[in-house]
C-alpha positions as CSV (number, residue, x, y, z in Angstrom):
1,X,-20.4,4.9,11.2
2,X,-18.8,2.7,13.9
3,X,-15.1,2.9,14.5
4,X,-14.5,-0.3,12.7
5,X,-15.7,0.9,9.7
6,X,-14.2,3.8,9.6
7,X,-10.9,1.5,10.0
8,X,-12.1,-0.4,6.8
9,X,-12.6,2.6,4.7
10,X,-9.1,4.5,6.2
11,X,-7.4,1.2,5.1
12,X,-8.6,1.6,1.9
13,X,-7.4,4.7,1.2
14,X,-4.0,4.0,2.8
15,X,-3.8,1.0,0.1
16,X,-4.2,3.9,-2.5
17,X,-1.0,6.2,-1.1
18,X,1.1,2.9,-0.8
19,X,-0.4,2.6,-4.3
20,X,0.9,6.3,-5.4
21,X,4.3,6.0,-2.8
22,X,5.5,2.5,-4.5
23,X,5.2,4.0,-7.9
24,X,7.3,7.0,-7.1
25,X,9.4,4.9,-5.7
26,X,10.1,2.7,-8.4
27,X,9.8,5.5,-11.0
28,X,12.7,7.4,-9.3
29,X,15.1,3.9,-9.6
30,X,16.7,4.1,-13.2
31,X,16.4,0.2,-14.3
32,X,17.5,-0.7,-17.8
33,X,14.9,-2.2,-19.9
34,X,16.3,-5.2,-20.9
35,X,17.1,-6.0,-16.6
36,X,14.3,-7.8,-14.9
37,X,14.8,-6.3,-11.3
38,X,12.7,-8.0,-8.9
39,X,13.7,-5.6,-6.4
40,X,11.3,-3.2,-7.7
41,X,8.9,-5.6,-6.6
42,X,9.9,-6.2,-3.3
43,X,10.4,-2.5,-2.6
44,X,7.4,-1.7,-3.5
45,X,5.7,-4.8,-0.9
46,X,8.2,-3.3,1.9
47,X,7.0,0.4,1.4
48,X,3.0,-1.3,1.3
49,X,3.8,-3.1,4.8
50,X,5.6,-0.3,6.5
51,X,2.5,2.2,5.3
52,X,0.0,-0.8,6.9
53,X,2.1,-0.7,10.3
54,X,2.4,2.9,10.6
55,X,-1.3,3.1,10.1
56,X,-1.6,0.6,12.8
57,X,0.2,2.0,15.8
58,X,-1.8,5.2,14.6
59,X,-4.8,3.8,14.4
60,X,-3.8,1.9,18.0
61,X,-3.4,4.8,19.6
62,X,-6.4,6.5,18.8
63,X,-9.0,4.0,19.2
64,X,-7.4,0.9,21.3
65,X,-9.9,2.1,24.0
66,X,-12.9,2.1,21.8
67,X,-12.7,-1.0,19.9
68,X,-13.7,-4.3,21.9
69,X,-10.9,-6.2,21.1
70,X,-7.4,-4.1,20.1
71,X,-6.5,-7.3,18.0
72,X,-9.3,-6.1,15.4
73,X,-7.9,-2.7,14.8
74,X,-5.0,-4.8,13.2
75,X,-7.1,-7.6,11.1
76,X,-9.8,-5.1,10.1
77,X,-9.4,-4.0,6.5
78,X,-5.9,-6.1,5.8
79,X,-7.7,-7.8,2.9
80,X,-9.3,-4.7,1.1
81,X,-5.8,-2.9,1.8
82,X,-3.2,-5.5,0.0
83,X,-5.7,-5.8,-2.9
84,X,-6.2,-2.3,-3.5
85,X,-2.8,-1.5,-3.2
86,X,-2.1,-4.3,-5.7
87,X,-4.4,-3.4,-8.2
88,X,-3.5,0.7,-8.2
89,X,0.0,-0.1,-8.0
90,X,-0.7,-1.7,-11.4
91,X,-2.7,1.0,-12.7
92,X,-0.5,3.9,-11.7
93,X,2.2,1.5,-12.9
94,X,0.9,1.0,-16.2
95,X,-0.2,4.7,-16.8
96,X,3.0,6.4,-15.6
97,X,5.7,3.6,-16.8
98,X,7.8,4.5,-20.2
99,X,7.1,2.0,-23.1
100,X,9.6,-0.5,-23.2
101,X,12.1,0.8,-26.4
102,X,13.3,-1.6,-29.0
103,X,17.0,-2.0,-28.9
């Protein structure tokens, strides 16, 4: 397995944990049901983008000298990372969210 695909498949994983972390996150803020808080929303994109940098400079650090070009260790795996943190952020979402009550 070469170093690029390793990146692809760590990515993919980290998309998960910002998965798990934005809906602990937004479990732990007490919204009423009847609010719609976008902020939930955008917390949960800041906490996804600041898990992708992190894993960057990581990732940076460990194999700039290894990879042809260090710009790839930042474009590899952005795609598979956003869309599985979407979709798990959903599902864990949907799982672990209380049903709306009727008022």
């Amino acid at each position: 397995m070469t170093i690029i695909e390793k990146i692809y498949w760590i990515r993919l994983l980290l998309g998960i944990i910002a998965a798990l972390a934005s809906t602990a996150y937004t479990q732990a803020k007490v919204v009423p049901v009847d609010v719609v808080d976008y902020g939930v929303f955008m917390n949960g994109i800041i906490i996804a983008i600041i898990v992708y940098v992190i894993s960057y400079y990581i990732m940076k650090f460990k194999w700039a000298v290894k990879v042809e070009k260090p710009q790839k260790i930042f474009t590899t795996g952005v795609g598979i990372y956003f869309i599985s943190w979407l979709v798990f952020w959903v599902l864990f979402y949907t799982i672990i969210a209380p049903p709306p009550q009727p008022i």
